[in-house]
N, C-alpha and C positions, 0 to 999 in steps of 0.2 A: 332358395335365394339366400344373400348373404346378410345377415344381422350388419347393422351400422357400426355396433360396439365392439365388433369382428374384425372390421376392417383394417385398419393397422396392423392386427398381426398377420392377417395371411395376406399381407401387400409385404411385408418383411419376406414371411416364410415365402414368396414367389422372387423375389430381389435375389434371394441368396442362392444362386446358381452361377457358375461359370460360366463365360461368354463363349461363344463357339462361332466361329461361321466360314464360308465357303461354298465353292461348288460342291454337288452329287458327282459321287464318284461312281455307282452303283446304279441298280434300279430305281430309279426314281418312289418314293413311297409319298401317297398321302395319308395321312394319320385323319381316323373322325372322334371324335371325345364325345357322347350321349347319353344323358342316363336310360341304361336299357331294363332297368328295377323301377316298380312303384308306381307313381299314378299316370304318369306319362309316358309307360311303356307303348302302350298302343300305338302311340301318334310316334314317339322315336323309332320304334322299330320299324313303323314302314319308312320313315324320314332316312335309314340306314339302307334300305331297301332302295328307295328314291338315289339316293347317290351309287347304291351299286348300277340301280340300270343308265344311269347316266356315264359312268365308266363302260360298261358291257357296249350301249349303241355307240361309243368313239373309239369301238376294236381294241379297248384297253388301253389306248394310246391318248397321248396330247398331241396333236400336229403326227411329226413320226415318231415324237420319244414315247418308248413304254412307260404305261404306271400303272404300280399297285396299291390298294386300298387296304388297311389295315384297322380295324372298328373296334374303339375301346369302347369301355361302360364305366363311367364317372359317379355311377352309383353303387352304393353298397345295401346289402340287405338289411343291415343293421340301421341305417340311417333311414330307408326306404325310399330313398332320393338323393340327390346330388351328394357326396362328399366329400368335403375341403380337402382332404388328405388325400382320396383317390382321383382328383382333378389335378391335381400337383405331382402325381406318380405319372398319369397320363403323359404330362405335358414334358416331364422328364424322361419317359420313355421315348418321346419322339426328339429329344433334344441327343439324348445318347446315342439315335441312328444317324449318321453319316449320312444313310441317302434317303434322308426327310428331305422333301422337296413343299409341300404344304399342308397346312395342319383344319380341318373343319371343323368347328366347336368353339366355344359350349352352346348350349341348350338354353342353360339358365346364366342370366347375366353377372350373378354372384359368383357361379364357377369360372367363367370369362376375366374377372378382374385377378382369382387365381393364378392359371395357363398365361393371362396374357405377357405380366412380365418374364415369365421364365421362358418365353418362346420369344420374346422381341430381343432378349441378352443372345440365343441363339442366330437370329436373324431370319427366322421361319415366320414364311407367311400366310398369318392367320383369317380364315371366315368365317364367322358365325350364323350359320343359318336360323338363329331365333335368342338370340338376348339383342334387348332393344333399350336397355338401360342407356339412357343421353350422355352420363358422366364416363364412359367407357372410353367414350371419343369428342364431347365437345364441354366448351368448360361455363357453357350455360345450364341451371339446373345441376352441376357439379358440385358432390363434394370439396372440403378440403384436399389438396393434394392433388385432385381429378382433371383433365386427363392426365396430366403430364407423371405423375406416377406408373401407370401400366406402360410406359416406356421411357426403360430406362436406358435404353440407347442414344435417346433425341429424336431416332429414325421410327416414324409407323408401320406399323407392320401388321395393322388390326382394320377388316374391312368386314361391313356385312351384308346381308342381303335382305333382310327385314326391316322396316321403316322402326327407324329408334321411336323413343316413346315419346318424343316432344310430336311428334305425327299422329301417335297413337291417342293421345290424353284429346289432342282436336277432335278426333274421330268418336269417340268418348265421347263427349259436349256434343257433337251433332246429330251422336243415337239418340240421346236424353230428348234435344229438341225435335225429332221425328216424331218421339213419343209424347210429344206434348206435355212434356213433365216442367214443371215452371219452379219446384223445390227439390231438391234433392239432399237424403244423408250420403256421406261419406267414409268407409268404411277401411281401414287399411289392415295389412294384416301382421303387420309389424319385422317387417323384411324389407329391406333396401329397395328393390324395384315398387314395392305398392307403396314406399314412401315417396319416392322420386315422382311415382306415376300419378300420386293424388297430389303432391304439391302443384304439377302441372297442367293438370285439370283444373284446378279451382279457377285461376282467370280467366280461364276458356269455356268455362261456364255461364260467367259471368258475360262476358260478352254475347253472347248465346240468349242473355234474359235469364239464368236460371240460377235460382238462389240456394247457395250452399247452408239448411238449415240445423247441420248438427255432423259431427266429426268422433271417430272410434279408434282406436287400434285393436285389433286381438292381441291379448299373451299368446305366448307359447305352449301353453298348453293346453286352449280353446278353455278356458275356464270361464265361466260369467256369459255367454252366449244366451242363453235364456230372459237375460235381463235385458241386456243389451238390445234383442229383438224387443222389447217392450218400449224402450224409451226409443227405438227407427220407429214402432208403430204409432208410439206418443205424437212424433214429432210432424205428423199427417203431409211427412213427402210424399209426393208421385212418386219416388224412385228411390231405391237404397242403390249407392255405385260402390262396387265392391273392389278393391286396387291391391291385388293380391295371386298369389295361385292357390289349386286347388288341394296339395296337399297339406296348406295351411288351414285345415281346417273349413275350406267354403263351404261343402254340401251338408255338414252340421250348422253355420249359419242361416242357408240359403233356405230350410225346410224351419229352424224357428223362426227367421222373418216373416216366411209365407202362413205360417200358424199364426203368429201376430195379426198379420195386414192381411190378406189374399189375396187385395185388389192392388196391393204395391208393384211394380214395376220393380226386376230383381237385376242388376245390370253388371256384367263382367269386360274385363277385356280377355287377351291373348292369353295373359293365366291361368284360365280356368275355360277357355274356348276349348273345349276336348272332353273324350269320354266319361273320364275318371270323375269329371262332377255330374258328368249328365246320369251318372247310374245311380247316385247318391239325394238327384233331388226329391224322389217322391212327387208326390202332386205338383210342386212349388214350379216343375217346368214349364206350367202355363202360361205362368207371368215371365219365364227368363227370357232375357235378347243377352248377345254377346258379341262384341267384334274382335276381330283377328284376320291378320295378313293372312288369311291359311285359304290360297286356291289351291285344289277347284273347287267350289261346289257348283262353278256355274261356269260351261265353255265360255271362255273369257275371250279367246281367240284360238285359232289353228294350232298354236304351237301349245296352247292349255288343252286342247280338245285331242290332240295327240299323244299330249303326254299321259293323258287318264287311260284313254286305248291300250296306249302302252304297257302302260302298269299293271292293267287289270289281266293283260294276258302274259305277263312275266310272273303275276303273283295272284291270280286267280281273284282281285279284291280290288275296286275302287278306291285309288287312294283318300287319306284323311288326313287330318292336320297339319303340319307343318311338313309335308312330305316335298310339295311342290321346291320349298325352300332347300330341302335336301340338295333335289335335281339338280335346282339352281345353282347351287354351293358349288355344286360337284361341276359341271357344265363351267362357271367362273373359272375357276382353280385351272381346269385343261388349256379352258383361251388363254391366262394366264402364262401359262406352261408351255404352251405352244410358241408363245413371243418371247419368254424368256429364258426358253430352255433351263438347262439343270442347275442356273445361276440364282442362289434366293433372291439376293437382290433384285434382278433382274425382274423377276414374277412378281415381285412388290411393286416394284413402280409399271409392272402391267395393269396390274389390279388397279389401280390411284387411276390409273389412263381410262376406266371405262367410261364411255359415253353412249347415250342414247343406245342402248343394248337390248334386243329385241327378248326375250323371253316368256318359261310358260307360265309368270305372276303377274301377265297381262300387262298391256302397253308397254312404254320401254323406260329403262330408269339410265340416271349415270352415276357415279358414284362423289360426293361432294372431295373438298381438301381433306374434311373429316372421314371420309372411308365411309360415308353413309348413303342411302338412296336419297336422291332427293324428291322421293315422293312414293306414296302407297295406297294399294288401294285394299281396304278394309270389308270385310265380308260380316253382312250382318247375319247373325244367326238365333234359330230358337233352338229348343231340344223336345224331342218325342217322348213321349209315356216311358218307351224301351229307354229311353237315355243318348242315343244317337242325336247327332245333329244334321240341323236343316235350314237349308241357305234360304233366305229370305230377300237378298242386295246386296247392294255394293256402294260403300261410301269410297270415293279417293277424295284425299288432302294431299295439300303440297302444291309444288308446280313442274 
């Protein structure tokens, strides 16, 4: 995710591209940008999987125009996750094809504010199947400059398919109060999305009954973690809420809170919903819940209960995480494509036109003025001894 005191510069370093735009002249291409290195490989890579089989069952096609898929990795080995520099080559690379027709990405909503201006000067339009950061697109819970910076055309061109986090921080406040947790520490991990996310939670808490009794950020270099879990244990919450991902350090948190407390209540959202922390907690999984937009783990309906069938016999493996969102991205993009043919524009104000749109993340959504759902529904989850996760419900918020 993006540091706050980051921001400025690579909102520059995304400004300073040339504008382009037009129809395809070519093969239509869509572009997907995912970090496929580091702790969220597992979940992206089937998520890249998820969008190839959603191209493969529409014969390659949108409506009758062909399209090809073309899957970059926004991550670097050296970074071990998203990198600002290779988010910004991506989004370049699809800015210098001529027959970019739509672009899928990012991941992380930090890389998103990246890509986005330098793909809206293009006039290519963007989905992101999992940053759900609110300041992307609406100018509440917004930084400085937010939204109206990631486009600097005037014109949107940024739509997603994951309920942003002012959805998710509700859904948050409703695990807590499931859990009967009546205090709660709060934990962020000093990255733009777990700060936006914890601001947004705290009144939704509140209303909820539940008293926010103690407040953290990690450094960057997880240093002081030991202590830190002394004064969550000190402070006798039912529940430490963790606003963060997991390569910031959680599963070194999440195992000295649990050494502190045992009986604490260990709680995450979308950030750390996925493998990469469930391997790292040790014992502490007994106590974890986490939620996250990420069907299936539970046939939600036909078109969820198809699409897992699907999956498992194009890639021999039940999918996980964020994959459904893939499908979906990729599935949008084509309806898109199909009504607007090789016109960007045109697929841009398709995308804005969705309404009440059946799909396999359960029930049906439309997309607000904002480019957002306006509603989601949240899957509660624990994790197993092995680190795997395990569906437990389904919170939706929204309307």
């Amino acid at each position: 995710m993006l540091k706050r005191s980051a921001f400025l510069v690579l909102l520059i370093v995304g400004l300073a591209v040339p504008a382009t735009a037009g129809a395809v002249g070519g093969v239509p291409t869509i572009y997907s940008s995912l970090p496929l290195q580091g702790a969220a490989k597992p979940d992206t890579t089937q998520l890249v999987q998820a969008e190839q089989l959603a191209l493969a069952q529409a014969g390659g096609k949108a409506g009758a125009t062909p399209v090809q898929l073309v899957s970059l990795d926004d991550a670097t080995k050296a970074a071990g996750n998203w990198d600002p520099e290779q988010v910004a080559k991506n989004a370049r690379q699809a800015v210098a094809d001529p027959d970019t027709i739509a672009y899928i990405g990012e991941y992380n909503s930090g890389a998103s504010m990246i890509s986005m201006p330098i793909l809206n000067r293009a006039g290519i339009p963007q989905i992101s199947p999992a940053s759900t950061y609110t300041g992307l697109t609406r100018p509440q819970f917004a930084g400085k400059g937010e939204p109206g910076g990631y486009f600097p055309t005037g014109t949107r061109t940024f739509v997603r398919v994951a309920p942003a986090d002012n959805l998710q921080a509700d859904g948050v406040a409703a695990l807590l109060q499931g859990l009967k947790v009546k205090k709660v520490y709060v934990v962020e991990d000093g990255d733009l999305y777990g700060w936006m996310l914890a601001s947004m939670a705290t009144p939704r808490l509140k209303v909820r009954g539940i008293r926010r009794v103690g407040h953290a950020t990690l450094n960057s270099r997880g240093s002081g973690i030991a202590a830190l879990a002394r004064r969550i244990a000190a402070s006798k919450a039912g529940a430490m809420f963790f606003a963060g991902v997991t390569a910031n350090h959680a599963p070194e948190l999440w195992r000295a809170v649990h050494k502190a407390a045992p009986k604490m209540w260990l709680v995450g959202a979308d950030g750390v919903a996925e493998s990469g922390l469930g391997r790292g907690l040790g014992s502490a999984y007994v106590r974890t819940r986490a939620i996250s937009a990420q069907v299936p783990y539970a046939d939600t309906s036909p078109l969820t209960a198809r699409f897992v069938t699907d999956f498992k016999a194009a890639y021999g493996k039940v999918p996980i995480g964020m994959s459904s969102y893939g499908y979906e991205a990729m599935q949008l993009a084509l309806s898109a494509i199909a009504v607007g043919g090789t016109d960007r524009a045109a697929v841009v104000r398709a995308l804005f036109a969705t309404k009440d749109r059946a799909s396999v993340l359960g029930g049906k959504y439309s997309l607000d003025e904002y480019g957002d759902p306006t509603s989601g529904g949240f899957d509660v989850l624990a994790f197993t001894r092995t680190g795997s996760l395990s569906y437990l419900g389904t919170l939706r918020v929204g309307r």
